[in-house]
PyMOL Python script that loads the backbone (N, CA, C, O; Angstrom):
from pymol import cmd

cmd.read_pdbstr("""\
ATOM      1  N   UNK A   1      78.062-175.335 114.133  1.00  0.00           N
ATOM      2  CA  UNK A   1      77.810-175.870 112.814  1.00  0.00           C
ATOM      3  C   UNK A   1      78.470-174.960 111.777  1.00  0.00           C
ATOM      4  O   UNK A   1      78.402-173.735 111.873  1.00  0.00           O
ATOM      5  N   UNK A   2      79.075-175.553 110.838  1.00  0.00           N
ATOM      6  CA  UNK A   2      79.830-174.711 109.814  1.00  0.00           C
ATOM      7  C   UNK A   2      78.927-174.869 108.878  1.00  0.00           C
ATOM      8  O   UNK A   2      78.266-175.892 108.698  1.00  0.00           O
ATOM      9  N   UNK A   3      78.848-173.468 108.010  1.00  0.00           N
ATOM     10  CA  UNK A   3      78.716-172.871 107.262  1.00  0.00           C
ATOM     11  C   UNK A   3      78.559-173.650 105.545  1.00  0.00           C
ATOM     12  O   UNK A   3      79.720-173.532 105.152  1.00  0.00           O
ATOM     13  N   UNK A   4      78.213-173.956 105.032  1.00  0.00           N
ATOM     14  CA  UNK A   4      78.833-174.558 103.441  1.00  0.00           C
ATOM     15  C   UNK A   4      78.561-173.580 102.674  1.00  0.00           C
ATOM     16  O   UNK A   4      77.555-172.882 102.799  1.00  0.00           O
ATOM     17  N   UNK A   5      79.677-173.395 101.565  1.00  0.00           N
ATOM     18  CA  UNK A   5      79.524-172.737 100.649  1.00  0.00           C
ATOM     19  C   UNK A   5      79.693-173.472  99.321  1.00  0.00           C
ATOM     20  O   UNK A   5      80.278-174.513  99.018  1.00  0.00           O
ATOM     21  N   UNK A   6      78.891-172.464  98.543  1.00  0.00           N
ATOM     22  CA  UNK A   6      78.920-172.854  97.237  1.00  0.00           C
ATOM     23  C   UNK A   6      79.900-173.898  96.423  1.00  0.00           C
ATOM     24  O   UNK A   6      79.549-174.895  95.792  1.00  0.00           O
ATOM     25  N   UNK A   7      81.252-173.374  96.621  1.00  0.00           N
ATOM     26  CA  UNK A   7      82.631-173.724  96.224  1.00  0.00           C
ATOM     27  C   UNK A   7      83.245-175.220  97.272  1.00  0.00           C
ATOM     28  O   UNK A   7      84.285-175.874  97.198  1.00  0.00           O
ATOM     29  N   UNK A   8      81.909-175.329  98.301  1.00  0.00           N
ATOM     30  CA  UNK A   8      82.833-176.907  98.888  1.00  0.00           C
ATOM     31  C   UNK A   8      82.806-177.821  98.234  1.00  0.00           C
ATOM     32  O   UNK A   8      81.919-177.799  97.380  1.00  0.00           O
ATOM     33  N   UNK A   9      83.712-179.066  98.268  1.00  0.00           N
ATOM     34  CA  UNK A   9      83.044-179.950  97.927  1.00  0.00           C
ATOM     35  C   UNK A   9      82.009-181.022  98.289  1.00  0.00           C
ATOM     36  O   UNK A   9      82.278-181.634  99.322  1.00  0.00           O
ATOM     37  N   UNK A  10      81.098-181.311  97.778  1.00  0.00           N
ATOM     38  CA  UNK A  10      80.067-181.669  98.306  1.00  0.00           C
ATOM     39  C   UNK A  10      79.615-183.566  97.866  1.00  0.00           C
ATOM     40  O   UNK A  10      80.388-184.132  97.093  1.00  0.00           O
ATOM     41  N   UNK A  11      78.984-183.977  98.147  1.00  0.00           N
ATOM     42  CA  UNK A  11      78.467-185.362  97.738  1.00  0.00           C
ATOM     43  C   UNK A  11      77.201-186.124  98.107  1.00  0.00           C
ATOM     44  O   UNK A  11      76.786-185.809  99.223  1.00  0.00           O
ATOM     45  N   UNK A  12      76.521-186.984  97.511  1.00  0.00           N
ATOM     46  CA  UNK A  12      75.192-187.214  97.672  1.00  0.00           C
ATOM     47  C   UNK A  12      74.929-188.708  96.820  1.00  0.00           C
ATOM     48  O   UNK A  12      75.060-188.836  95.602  1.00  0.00           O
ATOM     49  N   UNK A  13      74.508-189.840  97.825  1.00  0.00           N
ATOM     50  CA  UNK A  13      74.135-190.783  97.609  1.00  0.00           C
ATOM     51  C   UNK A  13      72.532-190.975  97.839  1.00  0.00           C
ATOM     52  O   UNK A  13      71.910-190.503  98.791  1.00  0.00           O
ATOM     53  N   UNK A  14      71.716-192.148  96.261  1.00  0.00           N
ATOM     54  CA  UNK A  14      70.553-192.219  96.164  1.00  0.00           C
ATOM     55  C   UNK A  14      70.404-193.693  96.454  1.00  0.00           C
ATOM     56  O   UNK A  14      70.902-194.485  95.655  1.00  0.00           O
ATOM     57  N   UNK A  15      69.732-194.160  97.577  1.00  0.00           N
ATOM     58  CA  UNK A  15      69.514-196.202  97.406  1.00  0.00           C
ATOM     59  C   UNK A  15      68.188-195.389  96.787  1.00  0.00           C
ATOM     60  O   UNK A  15      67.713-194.258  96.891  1.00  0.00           O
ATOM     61  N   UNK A  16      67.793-196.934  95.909  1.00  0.00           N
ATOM     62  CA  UNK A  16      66.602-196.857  95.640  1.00  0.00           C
ATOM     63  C   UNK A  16      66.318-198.508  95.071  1.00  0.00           C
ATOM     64  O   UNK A  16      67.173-199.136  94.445  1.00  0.00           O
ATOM     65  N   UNK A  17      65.150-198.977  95.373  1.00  0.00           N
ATOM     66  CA  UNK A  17      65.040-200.301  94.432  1.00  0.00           C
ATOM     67  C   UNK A  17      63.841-200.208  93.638  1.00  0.00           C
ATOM     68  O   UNK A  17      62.838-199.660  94.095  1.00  0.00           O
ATOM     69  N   UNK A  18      63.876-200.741  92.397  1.00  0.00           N
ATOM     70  CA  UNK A  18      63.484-200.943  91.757  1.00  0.00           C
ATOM     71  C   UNK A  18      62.796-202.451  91.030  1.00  0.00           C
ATOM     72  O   UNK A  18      63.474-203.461  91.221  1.00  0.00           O
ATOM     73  N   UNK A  19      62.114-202.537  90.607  1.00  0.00           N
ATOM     74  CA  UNK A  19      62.059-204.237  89.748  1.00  0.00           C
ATOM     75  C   UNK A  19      63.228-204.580  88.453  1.00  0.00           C
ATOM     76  O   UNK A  19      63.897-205.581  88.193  1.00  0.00           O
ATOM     77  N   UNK A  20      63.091-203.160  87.777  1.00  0.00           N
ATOM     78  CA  UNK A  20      64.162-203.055  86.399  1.00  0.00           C
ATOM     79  C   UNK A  20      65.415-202.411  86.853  1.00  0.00           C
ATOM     80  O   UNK A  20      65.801-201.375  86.311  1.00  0.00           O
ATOM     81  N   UNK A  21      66.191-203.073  87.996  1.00  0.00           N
ATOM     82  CA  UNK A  21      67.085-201.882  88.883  1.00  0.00           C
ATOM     83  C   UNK A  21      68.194-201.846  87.583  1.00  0.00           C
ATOM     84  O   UNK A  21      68.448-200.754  87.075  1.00  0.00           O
ATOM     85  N   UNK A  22      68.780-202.968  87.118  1.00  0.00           N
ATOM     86  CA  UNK A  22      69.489-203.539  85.772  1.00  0.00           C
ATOM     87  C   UNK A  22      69.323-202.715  84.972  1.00  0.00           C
ATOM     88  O   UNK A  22      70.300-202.338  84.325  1.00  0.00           O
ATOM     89  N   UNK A  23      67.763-202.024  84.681  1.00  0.00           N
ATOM     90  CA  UNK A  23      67.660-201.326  83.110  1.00  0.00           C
ATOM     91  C   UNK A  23      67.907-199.827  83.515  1.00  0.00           C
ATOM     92  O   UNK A  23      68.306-198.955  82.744  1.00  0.00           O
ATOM     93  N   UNK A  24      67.569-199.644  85.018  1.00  0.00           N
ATOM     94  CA  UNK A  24      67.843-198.031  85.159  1.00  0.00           C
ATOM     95  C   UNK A  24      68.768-197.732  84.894  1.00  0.00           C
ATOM     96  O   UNK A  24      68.950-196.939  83.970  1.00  0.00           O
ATOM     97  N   UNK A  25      69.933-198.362  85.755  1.00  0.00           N
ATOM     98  CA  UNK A  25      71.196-198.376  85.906  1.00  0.00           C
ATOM     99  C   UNK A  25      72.126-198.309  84.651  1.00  0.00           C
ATOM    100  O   UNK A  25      73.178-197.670  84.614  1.00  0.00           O
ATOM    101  N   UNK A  26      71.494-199.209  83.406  1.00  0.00           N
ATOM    102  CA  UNK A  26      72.645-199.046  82.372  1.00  0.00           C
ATOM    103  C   UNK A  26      72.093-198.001  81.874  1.00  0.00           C
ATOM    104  O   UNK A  26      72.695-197.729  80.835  1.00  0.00           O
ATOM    105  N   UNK A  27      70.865-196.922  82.162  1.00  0.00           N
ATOM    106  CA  UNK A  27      70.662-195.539  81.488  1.00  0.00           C
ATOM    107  C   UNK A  27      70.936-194.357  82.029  1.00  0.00           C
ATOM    108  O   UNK A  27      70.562-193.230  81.705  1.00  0.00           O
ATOM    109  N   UNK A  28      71.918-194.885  83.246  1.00  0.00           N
ATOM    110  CA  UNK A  28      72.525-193.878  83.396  1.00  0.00           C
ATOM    111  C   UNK A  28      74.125-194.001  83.829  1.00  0.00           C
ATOM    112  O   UNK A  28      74.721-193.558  84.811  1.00  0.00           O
ATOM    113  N   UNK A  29      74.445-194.560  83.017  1.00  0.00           N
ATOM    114  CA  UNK A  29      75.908-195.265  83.200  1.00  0.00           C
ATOM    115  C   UNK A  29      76.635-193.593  82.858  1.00  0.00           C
ATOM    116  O   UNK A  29      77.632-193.232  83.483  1.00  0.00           O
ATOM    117  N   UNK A  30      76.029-192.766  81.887  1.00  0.00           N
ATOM    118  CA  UNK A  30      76.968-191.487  81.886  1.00  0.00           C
ATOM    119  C   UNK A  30      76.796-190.717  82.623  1.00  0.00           C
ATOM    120  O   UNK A  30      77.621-189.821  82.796  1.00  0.00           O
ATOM    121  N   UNK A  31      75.473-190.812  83.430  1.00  0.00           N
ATOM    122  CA  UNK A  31      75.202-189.906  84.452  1.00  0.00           C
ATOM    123  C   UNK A  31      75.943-189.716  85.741  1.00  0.00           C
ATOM    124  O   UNK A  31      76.203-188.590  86.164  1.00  0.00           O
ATOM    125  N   UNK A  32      76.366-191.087  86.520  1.00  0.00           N
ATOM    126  CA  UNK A  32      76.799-190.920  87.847  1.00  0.00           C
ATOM    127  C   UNK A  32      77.605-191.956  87.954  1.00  0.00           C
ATOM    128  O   UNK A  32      77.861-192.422  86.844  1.00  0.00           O
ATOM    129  N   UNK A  33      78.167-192.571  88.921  1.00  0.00           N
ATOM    130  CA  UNK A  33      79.069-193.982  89.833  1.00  0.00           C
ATOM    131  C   UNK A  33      77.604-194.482  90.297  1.00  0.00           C
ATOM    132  O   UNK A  33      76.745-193.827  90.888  1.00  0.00           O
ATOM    133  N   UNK A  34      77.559-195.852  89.856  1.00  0.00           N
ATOM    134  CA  UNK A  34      76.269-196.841  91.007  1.00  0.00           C
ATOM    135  C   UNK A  34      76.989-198.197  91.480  1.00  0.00           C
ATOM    136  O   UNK A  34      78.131-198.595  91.251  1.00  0.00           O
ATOM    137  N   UNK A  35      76.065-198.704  92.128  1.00  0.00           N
ATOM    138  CA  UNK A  35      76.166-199.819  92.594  1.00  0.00           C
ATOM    139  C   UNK A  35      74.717-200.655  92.000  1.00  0.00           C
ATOM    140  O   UNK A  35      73.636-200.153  91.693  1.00  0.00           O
ATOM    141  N   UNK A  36      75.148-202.124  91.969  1.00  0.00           N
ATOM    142  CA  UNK A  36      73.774-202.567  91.622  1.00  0.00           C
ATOM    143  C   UNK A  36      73.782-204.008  92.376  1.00  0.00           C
ATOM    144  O   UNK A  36      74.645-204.874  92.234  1.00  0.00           O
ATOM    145  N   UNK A  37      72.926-204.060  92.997  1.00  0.00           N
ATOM    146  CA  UNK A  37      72.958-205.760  93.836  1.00  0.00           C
ATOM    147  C   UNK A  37      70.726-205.962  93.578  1.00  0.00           C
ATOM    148  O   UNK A  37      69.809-205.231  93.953  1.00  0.00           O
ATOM    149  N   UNK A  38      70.736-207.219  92.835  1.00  0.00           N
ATOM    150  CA  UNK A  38      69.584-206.997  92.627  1.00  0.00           C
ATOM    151  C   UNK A  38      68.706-206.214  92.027  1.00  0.00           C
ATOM    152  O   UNK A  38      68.896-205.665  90.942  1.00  0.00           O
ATOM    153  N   UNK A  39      67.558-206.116  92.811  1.00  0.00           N
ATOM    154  CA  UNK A  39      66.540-204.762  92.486  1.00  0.00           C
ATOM    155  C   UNK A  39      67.183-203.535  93.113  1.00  0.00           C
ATOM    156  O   UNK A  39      66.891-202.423  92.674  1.00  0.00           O
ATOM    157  N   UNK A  40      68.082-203.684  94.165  1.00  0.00           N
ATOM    158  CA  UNK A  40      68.904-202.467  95.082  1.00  0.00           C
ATOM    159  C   UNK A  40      69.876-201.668  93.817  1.00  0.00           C
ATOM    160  O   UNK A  40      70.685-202.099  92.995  1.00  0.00           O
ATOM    161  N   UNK A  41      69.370-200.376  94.117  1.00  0.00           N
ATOM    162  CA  UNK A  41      70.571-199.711  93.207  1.00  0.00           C
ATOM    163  C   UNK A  41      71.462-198.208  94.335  1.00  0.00           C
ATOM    164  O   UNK A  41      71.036-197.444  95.201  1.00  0.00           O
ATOM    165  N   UNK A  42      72.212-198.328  93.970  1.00  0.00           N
ATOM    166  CA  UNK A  42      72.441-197.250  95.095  1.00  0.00           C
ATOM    167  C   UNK A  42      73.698-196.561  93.539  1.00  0.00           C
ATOM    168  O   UNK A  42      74.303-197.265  92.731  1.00  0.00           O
ATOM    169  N   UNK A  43      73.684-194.456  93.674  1.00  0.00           N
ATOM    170  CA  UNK A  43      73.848-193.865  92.598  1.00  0.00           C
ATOM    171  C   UNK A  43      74.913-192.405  93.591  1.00  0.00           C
ATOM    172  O   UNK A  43      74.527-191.515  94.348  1.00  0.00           O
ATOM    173  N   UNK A  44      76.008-192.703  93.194  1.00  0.00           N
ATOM    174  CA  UNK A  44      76.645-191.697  94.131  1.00  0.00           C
ATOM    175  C   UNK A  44      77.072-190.234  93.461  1.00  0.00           C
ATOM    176  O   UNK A  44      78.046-190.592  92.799  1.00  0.00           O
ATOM    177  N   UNK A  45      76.941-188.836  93.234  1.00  0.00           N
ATOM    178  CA  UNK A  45      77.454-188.259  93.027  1.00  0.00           C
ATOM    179  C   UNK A  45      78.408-187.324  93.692  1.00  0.00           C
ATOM    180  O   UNK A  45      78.181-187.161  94.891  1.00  0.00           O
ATOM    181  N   UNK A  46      79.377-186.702  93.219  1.00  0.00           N
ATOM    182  CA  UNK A  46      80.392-186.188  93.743  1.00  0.00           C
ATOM    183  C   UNK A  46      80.895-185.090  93.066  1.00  0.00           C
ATOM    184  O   UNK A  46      81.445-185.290  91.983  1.00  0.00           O
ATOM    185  N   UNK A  47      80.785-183.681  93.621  1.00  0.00           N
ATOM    186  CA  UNK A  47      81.165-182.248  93.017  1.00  0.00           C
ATOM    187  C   UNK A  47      82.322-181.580  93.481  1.00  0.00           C
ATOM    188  O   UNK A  47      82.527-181.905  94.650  1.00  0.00           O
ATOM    189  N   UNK A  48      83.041-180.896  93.116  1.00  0.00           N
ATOM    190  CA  UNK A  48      83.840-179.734  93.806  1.00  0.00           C
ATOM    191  C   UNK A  48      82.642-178.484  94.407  1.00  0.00           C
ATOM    192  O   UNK A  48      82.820-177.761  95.387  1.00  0.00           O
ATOM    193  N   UNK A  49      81.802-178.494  93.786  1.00  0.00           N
ATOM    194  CA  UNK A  49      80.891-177.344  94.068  1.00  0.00           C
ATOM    195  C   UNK A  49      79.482-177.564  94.613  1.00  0.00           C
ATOM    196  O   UNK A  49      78.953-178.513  94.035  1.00  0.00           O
ATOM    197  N   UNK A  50      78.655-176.966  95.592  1.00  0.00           N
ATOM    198  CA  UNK A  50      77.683-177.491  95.642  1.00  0.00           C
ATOM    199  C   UNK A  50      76.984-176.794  94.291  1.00  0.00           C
ATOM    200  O   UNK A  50      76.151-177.627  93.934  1.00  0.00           O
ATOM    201  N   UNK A  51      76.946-175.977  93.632  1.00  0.00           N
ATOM    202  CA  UNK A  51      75.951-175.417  92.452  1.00  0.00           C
ATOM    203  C   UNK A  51      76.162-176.963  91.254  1.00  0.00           C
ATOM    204  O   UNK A  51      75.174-177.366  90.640  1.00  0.00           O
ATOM    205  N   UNK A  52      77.442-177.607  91.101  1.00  0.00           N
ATOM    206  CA  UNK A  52      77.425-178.321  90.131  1.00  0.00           C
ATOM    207  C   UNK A  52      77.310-179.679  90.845  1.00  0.00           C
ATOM    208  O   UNK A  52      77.916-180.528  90.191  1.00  0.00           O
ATOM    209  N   UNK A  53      76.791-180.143  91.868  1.00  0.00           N
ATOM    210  CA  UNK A  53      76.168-181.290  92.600  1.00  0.00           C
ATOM    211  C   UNK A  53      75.045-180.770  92.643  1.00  0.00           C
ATOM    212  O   UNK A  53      74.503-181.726  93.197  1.00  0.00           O
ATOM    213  N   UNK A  54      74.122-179.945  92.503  1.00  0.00           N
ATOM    214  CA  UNK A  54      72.826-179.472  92.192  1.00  0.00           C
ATOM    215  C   UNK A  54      72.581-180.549  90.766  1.00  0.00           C
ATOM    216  O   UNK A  54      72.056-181.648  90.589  1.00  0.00           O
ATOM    217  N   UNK A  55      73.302-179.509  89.891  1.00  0.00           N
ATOM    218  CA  UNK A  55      72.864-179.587  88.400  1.00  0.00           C
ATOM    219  C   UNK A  55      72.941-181.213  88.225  1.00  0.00           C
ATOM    220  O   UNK A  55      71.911-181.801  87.895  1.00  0.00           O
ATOM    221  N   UNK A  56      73.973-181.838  88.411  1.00  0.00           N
ATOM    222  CA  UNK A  56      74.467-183.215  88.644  1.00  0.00           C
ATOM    223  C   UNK A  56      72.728-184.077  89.111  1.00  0.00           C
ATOM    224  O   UNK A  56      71.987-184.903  88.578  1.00  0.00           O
ATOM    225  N   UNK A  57      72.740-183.291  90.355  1.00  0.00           N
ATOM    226  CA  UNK A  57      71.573-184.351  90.827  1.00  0.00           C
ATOM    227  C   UNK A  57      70.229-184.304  89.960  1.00  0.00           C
ATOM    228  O   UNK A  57      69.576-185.330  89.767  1.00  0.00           O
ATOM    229  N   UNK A  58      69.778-182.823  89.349  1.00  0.00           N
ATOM    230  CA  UNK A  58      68.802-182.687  88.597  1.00  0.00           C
ATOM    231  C   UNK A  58      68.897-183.438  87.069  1.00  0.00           C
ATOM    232  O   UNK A  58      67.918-183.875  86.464  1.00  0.00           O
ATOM    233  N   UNK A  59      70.335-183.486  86.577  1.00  0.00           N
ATOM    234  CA  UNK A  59      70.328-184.621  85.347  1.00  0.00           C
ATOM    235  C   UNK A  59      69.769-185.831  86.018  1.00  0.00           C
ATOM    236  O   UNK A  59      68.672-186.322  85.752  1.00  0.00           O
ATOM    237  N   UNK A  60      70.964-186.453  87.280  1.00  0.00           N
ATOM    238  CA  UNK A  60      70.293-187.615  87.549  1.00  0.00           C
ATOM    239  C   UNK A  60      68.468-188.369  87.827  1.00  0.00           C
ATOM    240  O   UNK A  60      68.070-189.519  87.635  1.00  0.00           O
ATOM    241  N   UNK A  61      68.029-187.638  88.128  1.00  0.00           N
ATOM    242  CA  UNK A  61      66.496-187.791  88.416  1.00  0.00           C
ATOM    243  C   UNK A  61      65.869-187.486  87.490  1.00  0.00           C
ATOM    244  O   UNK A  61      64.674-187.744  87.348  1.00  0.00           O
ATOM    245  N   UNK A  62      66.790-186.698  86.461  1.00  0.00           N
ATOM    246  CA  UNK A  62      65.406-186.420  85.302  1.00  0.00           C
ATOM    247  C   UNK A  62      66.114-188.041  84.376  1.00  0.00           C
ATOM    248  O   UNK A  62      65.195-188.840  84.196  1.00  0.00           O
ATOM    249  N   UNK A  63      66.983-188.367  84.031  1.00  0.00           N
ATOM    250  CA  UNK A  63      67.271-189.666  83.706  1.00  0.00           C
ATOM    251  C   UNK A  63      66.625-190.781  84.449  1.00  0.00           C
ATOM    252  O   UNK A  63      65.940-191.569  83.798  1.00  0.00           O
ATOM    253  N   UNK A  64      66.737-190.916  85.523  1.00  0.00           N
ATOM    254  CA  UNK A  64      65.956-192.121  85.901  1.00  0.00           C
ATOM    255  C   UNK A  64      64.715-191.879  85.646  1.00  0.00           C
ATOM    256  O   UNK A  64      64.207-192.931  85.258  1.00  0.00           O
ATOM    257  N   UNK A  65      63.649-190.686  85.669  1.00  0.00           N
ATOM    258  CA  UNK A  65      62.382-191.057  85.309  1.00  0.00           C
ATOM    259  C   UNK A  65      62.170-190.976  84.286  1.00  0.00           C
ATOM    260  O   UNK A  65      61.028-190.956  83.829  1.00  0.00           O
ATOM    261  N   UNK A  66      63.405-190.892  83.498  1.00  0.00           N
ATOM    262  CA  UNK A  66      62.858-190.426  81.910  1.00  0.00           C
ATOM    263  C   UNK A  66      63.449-192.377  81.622  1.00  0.00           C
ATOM    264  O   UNK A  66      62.670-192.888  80.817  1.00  0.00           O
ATOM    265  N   UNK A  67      64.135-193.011  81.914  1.00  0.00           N
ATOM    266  CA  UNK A  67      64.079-194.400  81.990  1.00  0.00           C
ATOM    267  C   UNK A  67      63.185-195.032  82.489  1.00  0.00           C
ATOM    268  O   UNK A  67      63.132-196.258  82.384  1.00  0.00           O
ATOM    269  N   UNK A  68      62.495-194.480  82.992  1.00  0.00           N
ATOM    270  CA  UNK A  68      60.725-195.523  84.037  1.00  0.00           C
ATOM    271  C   UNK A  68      59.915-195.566  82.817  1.00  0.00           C
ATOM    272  O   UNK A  68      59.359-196.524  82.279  1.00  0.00           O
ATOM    273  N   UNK A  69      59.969-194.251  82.474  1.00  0.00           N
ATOM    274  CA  UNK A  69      58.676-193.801  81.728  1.00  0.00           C
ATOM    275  C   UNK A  69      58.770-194.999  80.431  1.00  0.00           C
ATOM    276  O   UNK A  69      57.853-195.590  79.860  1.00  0.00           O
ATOM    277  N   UNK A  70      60.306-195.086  80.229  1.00  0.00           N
ATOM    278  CA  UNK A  70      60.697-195.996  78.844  1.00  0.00           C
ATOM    279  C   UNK A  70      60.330-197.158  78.979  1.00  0.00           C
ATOM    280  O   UNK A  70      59.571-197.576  78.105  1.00  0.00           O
ATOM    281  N   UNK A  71      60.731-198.130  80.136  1.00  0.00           N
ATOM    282  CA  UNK A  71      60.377-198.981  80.494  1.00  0.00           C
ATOM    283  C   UNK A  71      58.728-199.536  80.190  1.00  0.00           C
ATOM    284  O   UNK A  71      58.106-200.238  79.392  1.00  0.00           O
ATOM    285  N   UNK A  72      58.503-198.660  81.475  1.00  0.00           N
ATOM    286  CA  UNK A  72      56.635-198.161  81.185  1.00  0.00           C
ATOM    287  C   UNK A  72      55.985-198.626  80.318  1.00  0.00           C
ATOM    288  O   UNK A  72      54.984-199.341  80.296  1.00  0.00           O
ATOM    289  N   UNK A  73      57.080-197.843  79.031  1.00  0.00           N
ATOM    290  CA  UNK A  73      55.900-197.660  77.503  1.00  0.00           C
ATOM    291  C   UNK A  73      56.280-199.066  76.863  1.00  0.00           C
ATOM    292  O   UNK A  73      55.464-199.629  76.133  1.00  0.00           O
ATOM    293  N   UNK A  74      57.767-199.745  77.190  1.00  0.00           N
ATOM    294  CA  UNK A  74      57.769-201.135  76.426  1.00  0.00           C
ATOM    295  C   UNK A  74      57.225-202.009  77.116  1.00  0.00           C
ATOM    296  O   UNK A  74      57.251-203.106  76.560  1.00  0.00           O
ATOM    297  N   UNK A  75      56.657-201.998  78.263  1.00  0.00           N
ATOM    298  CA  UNK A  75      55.829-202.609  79.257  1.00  0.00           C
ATOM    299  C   UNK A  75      54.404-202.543  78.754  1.00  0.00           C
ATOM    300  O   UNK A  75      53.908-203.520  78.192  1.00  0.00           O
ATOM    301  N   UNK A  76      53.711-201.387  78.945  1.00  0.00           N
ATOM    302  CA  UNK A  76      51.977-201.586  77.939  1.00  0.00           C
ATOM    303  C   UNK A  76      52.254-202.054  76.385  1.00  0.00           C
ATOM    304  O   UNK A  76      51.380-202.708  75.816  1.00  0.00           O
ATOM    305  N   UNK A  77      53.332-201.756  75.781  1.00  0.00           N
ATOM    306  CA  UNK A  77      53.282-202.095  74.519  1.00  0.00           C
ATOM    307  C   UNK A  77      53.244-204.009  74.174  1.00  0.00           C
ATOM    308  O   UNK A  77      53.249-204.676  73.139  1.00  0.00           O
ATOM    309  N   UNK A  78      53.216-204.255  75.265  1.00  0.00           N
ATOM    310  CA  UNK A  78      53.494-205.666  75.223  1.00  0.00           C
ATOM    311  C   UNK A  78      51.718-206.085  75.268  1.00  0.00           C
ATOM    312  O   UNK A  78      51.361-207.263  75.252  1.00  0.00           O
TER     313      UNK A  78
END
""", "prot")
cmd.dss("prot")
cmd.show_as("cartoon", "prot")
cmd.util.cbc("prot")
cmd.orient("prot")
């Protein structure tokens, strides 16, 4: 098994479905590359580095739940 270092390049795909897969997806159109079929969303990122496919993935997840939460709140507000 080889080794990875910091400096490879690295990559990391998220499926996930959702009901609002449509509303996640356009909130994070600056965040990553997706796919969208349905409620199916699938969110690919891609680094030269693994330290900046870290950081990459931690924007991405704090965006999608910071889009749930939005959802969420125009959801009880109704």
């Amino acid at each position: 098994m080889t080794t990875q270092r910091k400096s490879d390049t690295s990559s990391i795909i998220l499926r996930a479905t959702h009901q609002d897969a449509e509303s996640i997806c356009a909130g994070m159109v600056t965040e990553s590359e997706f796919s969208l079929s349905g409620e199916n969303m699938e969110f690919t990122l891609s680094s030269r580095s693994i330290s900046d496919l870290r950081a990459r993935w931690n924007s991405l997840l704090r965006g999608i739940v910071a889009s749930e939460q939005a959802l969420k709140a125009i959801r009880d507000s109704r």
